[in-house]
C-alpha positions as CSV (number, residue, x, y, z in Angstrom):
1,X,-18.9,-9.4,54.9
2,X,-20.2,-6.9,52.6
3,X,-21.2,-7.5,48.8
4,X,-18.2,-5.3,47.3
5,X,-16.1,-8.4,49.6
6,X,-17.9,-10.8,48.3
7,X,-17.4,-9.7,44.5
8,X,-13.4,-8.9,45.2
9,X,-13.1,-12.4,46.6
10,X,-15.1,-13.8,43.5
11,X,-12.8,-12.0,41.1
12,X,-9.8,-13.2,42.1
13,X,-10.9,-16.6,42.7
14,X,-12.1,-16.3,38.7
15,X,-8.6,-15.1,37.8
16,X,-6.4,-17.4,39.8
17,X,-8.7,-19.6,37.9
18,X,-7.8,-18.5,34.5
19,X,-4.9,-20.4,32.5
20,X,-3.4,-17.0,31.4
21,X,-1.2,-18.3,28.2
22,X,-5.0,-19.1,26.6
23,X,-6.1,-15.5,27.3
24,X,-3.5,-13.8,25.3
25,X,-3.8,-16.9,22.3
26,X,-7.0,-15.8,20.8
27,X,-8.1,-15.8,16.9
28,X,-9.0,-12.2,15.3
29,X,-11.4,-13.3,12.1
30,X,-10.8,-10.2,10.4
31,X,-7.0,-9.7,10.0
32,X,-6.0,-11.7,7.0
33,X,-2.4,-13.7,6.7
34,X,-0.4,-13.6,3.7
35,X,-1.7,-17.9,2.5
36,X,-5.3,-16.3,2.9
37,X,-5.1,-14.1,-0.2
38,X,-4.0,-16.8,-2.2
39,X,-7.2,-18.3,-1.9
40,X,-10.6,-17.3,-4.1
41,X,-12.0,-15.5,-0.5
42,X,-9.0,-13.7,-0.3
43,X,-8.8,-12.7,-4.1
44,X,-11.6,-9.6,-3.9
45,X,-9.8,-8.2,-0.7
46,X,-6.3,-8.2,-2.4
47,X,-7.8,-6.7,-5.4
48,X,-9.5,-3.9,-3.5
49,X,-6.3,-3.3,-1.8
50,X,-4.6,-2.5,-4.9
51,X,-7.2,-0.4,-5.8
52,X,-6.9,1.3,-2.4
53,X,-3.0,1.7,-3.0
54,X,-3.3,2.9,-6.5
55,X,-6.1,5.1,-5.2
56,X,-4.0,6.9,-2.5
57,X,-0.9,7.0,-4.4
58,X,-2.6,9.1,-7.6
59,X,-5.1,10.7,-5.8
60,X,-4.8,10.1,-2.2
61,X,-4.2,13.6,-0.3
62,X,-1.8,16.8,-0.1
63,X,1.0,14.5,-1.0
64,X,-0.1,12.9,-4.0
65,X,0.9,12.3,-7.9
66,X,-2.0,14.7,-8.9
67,X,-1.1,17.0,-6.3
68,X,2.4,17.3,-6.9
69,X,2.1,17.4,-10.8
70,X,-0.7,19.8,-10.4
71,X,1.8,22.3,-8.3
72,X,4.8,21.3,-11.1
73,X,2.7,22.1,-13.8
74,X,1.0,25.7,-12.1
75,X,-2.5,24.2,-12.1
76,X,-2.0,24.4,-8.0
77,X,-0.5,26.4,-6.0
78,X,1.5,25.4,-2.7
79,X,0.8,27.9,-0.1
80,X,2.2,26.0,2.7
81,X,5.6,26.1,3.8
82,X,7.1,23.0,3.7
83,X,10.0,23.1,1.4
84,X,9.3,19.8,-0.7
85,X,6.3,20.9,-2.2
86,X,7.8,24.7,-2.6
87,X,11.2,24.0,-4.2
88,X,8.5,21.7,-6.9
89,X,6.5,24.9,-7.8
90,X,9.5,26.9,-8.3
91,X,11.5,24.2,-10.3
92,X,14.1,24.0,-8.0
93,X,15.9,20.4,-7.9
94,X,16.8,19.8,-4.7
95,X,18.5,16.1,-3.9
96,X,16.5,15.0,-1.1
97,X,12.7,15.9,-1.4
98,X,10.8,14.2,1.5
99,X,7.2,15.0,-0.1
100,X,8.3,13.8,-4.0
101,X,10.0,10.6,-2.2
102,X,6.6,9.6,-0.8
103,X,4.7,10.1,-3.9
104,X,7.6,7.7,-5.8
105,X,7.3,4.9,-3.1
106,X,3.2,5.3,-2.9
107,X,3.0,5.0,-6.4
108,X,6.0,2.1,-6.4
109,X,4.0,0.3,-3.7
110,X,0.8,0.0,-5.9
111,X,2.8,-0.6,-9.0
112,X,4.5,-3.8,-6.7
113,X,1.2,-5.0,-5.3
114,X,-0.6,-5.0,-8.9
115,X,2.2,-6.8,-10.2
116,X,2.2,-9.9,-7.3
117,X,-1.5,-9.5,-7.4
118,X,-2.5,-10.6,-10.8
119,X,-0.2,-13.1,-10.3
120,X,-2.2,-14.2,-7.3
121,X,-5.4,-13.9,-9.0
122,X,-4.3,-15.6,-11.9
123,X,-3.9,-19.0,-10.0
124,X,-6.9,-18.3,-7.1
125,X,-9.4,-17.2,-9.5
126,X,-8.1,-18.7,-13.0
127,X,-11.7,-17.9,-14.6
128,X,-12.0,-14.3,-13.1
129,X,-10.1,-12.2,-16.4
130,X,-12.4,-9.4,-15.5
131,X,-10.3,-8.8,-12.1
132,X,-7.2,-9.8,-13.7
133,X,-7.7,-7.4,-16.5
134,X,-8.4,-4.2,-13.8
135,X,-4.9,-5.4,-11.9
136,X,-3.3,-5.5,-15.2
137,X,-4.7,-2.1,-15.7
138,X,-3.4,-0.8,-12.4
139,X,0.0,-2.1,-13.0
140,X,-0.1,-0.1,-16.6
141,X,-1.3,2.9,-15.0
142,X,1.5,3.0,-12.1
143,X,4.5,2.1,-14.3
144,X,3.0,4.4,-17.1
145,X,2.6,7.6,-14.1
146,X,6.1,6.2,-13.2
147,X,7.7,6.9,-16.6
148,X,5.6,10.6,-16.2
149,X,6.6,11.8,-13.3
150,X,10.2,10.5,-12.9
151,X,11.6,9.5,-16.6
152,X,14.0,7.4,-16.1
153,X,16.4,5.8,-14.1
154,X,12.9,4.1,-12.3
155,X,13.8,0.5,-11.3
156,X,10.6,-2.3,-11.5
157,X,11.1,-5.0,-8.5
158,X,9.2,-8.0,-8.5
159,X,8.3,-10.2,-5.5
160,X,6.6,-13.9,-5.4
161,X,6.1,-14.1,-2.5
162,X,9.7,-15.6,-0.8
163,X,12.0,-13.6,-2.8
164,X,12.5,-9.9,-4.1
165,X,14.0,-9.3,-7.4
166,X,15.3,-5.7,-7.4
167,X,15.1,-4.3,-11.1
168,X,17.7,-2.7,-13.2
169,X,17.1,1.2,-13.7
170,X,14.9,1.7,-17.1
171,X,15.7,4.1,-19.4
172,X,12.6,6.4,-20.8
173,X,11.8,4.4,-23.4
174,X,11.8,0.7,-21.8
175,X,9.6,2.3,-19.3
């Protein structure tokens, strides 16, 4: 028998060996479930992923609230041809507008997760009203670009968690 026998007959003996429901049950440290952010070590990563959301929603690339308001309001320029950002730059209304429809639901999603999270930082971290004040100032800044970019008719869901509340449409000035 030749080594290279040896070692294939020593690898199957090791995986007829194996119990193969453990190998697929393993623990990953860093992915986080949703009970861990409730806790005062998952407080600073659910705050910097509001930040993150808020970040890439206002600022976050060539689909963005600055973009988009940029090319409304001629500071930009879309030289591109996709339509969405075109038919924005020329004023022209169009029903469905893939590009504007992610900048409302980026800008909706950190708007959401600021809300829920200085709820969730109000009962992991009761003492921490520095945090709390930033997610508060998050929340203002996303419902305040809301009310800027889209006027009204913008609902404001809320979530705890279980449930979804789905919020009335809010006229310019309750937003």
């Amino acid at each position: 028998m030749c080594s290279s026998d040896l070692a294939a007959i020593a690898l199957m003996t090791a995986v007829a060996g194996c119990n193969k429901d453990s190998i697929t049950q393993v623990t990953d440290p860093d992915i986080f479930s949703p009970t861990d952010y409730t806790t005062l070590a998952g407080a600073t990563p659910l705050r910097i992923g509001v930040i993150a959301n808020f970040t890439s929603a206002f600022d976050g690339g060539t689909d963005s609230f600055v973009t988009m308001g940029g090319n409304l309001g001629d500071e930009m320029l879309a030289s591109d041809t996709f339509d969405g950002r075109l038919t924005i730059n020329a004023r022209k209304s169009v029903e469905m507008n893939s590009e504007m429809e992610a900048v409302y639901r980026a800008m909706q999603r950190a708007r959401s997760g600021a809300a829920s999270a200085t709820l969730i930082v109000a009962k992991s971290t009761p003492d921490s009203t520095v945090n709390r004040a930033e997610l508060y100032m998050y929340l203002g800044y996303s419902e305040m670009m809301l009310g800027e970019g889209w006027c009204s008719g913008v609902p404001f869901s809320s979530e705890d968690g279980s449930t979804q509340t789905f919020g009335q449409p809010k006229t310019t000035d309750e937003i």
